[in-house]
C-alpha positions, 0 to 999 in steps of 0.5 A: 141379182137385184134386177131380177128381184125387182122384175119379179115384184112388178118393178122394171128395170134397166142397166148400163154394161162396161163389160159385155162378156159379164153381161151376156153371162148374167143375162138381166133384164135389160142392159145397154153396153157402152164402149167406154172405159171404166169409171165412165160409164155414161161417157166423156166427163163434162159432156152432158150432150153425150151424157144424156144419150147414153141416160135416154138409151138406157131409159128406151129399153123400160119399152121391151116388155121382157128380157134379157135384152142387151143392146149395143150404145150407139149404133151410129156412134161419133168418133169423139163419142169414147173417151180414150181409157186412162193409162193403168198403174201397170203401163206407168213407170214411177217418176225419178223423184216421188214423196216417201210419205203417204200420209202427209201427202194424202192430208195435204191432198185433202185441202184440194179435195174440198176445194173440189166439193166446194165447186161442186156443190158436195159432189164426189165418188168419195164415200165407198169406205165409209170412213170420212176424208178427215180420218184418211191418214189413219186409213193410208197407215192401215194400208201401210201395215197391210202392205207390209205383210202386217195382220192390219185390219179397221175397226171401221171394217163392217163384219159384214165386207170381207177384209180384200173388199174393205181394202179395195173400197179405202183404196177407191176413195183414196184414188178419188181424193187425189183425182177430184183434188188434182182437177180442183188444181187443174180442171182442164186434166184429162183422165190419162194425165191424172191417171200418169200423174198419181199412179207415177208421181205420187206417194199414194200411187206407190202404196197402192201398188204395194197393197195390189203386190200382197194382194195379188201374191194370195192364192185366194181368189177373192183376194186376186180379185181385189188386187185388181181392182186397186192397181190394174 
C-alpha cells in the first residue's frame, strides 16, 4: 500500500480508519479510527471544534516512531461527539409521487449545486468521475442504459478504471450534486434527511437503486462490491 512505500523511503505517514476490522487486517503505519459513519470521517460537518481533534489525533501518532499502531479516537469521547449515521437506500421506502426523469431532475439540480460552490469558495466532493457537472446528463442516460440491462459504457471511461469502478465514481458525484445542491436549498439539512430525502423522493434516487439491482445480480465480485457502494 501507499503508506508502506512512503514509510520505506523515509516519509512517515498517518491515517484516519472508518473500519476497524479492514484496519486490523492491513495492519499500516499508523491509523486512528473514528466512530463515525461514512463519509465523515473527521466527524459532524460544520464542527471545526471536533474536526480539528480528530486532525490533532491523527497528527499525534507521526510521534510513534513505528508501527502498526491503531489507535481508538477518542478515549474520552462526548455523547454529541458522533454524528448519527444517515439512513441508507435500503432502509428508505420510495415516496408516493416521485419524478420519472433523471436527467431533467439532475440538470435542474445543477443550478442549486452552484449555488453551493458559490457559497463555498468552489468547494465539493464532486469530481471522482472526471467528467464536469455541466455534462452530467449524458452521464445520468449512461446510467439509464446500463440499468437497462444495455452493454453502456463512456467514452470518458479511462482504460485503466474497471467499468463497475466508473459506475461507482458517476454514481458518488451524482449523489454529491444533490447533496451540496439540497444544502444550498437548505443548509440546516442533516444528513439523515438528506439521505430520506434523495434515496425516496428523487428521480436519481430511483435510478441508482436500479444500477445497484444490476450490479449486485453479477456473480463477479468486483461488481458486488461496486453495488454496494452505489446503493447501500
Amino acid at each position: 500500500m501507499l503508506a508502506r512505500a512512503l514509510e520505506a523511503n523515509g516519509i512517515a505517514t498517518t491515517s484516519v480508519s472508518l473500519v476497524r476490522e479492514h484496519t486490523e487486517k492491513v495492519k499500516p503505519p499508523r491509523a486512528l479510527f473514528v466512530p463515525f459513519p461514512f463519509g465523515h470521517a473527521l466527524g459532524r460537518p460544520n464542527d471545526p471544534e471536533l474536526q480539528h481533534r480528530v486532525l490533532k489525533a491523527a497528527l499525534s501518532l507521526l510521534d510513534e516512531p513505528r508501527g502498526p499502531v491503531l489507535r481508538d479516537f477518542p478515549d474520552d469521547a462526548e455523547p454529541g461527539d458522533q454524528p448519527p449515521a444517515p439512513a441508507q437506500a435500503s432502509g428508505i421506502a420510495r415516496a408516493a409521487s416521485v419524478p420519472d426523469d433523471p436527467a431533467l431532475e439532475t440538470t435542474q439540480m445543477r443550478r442549486y449545486h452552484e449555488q453551493w460552490l458559490a457559497r463555498n469558495a468552489g468547494r465539493t466532493a464532486f469530481g471522482l468521475s472526471g467528467i464536469p457537472a455541466t455534462r452530467f446528463r449524458g452521464v445520468v442516460r449512461f446510467l439509464e442504459a446500463f440499468a437497462s440491462g444495455e452493454d453502456a459504457d463512456m467514452t470518458e471511461r479511462p482504460a485503466d478504471v474497471p467499468l463497475p469502478n466508473f459506475i461507482r465514481y458517476c454514481a458518488d458525484d451524482l449523489k454529491t450534486l444533490y447533496f451540496e445542491g439540497h444544502l444550498a436549498m437548505k443548509p440546516a439539512a442533516g444528513g439523515d434527511e438528506i439521505a430520506r430525502w434523495f434515496w425516496g423522493e428523487t428521480a436519481a434516487g430511483q435510478l441508482l437503486r436500479r444500477v445497484r439491482d444490476r450490479l449486485d445480480a453479477s456473480d463477479d465480485p468486483r461488481w458486488k462490491a461496486a453495488a454496494f457502494g452505489v446503493a447501500r
